[in-house]
N, C-alpha and C positions, 0 to 999 in steps of 0.2 A: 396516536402513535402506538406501536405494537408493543409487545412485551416484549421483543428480541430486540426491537430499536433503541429502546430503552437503554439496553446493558452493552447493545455494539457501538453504538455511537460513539457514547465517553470512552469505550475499548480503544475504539479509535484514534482520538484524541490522546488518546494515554502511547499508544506507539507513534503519531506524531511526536510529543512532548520528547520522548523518551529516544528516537530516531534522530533530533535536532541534537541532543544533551550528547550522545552519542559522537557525533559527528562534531559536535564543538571540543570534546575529550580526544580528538584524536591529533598525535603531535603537529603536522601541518599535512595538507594536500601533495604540496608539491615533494613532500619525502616518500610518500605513499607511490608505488607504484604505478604506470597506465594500466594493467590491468583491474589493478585493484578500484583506480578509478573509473573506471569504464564498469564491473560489477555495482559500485555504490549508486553510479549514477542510474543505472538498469534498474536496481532495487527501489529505489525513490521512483522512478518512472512507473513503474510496477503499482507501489502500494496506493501512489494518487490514481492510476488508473481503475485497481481496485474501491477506492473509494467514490468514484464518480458514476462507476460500474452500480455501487449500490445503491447510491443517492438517486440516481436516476431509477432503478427499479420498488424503490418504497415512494419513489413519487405518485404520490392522487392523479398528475394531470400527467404522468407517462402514456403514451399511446400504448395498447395491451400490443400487439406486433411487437415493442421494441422491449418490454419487459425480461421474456424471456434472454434475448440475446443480451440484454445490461447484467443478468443475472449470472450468466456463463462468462464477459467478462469480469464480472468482479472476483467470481470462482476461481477463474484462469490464472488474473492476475495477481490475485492474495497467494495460490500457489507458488507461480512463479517467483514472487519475493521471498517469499518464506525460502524456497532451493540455496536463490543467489545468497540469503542471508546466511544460511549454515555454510555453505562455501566460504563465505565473506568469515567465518571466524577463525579455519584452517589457515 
């Protein structure tokens, strides 16, 4: 395991944890808006993408072809939640 997997992983886990906690503090769904439900669920779509995005690229038995492209989604889509989330607090 690399030295950056080391500190990203639990990172990760730590914005799961903290993403869940999040989302349980909030008064109910159904008061929240459809838009704002349609951002949170984009952002959730987003950071598990992200995360599969990189799991698949620190994998050993990834084929090198698809490395790169795991690597661009996970970039992509850690972006893209990061956006909708600043959005999400306005």
């Amino acid at each position: 395991m690399s030295a950056f997997a080391k500190i990203s992983w639990p990172a990760y886990g730590l914005l799961v944890a903290t993403g869940i906690w999040n989302i349980l503090a909030l008064p109910s769904m159904s008061a929240l808006g459809i838009n704002y439900q349609i951002a949170l669920s984009l952002k959730i779509l987003l950071a598990v993408a992200s995360g599969l995005g990189a799991f698949v690229a620190q994998s050993p038995h990834a084929p090198a072809a698809l490395v790169p492209a795991s690597r661009a989604l996970a970039t992509l889509s850690a972006t893209g939640a990061l956006l909708i989330g600043v959005g999400l607090i306005s």
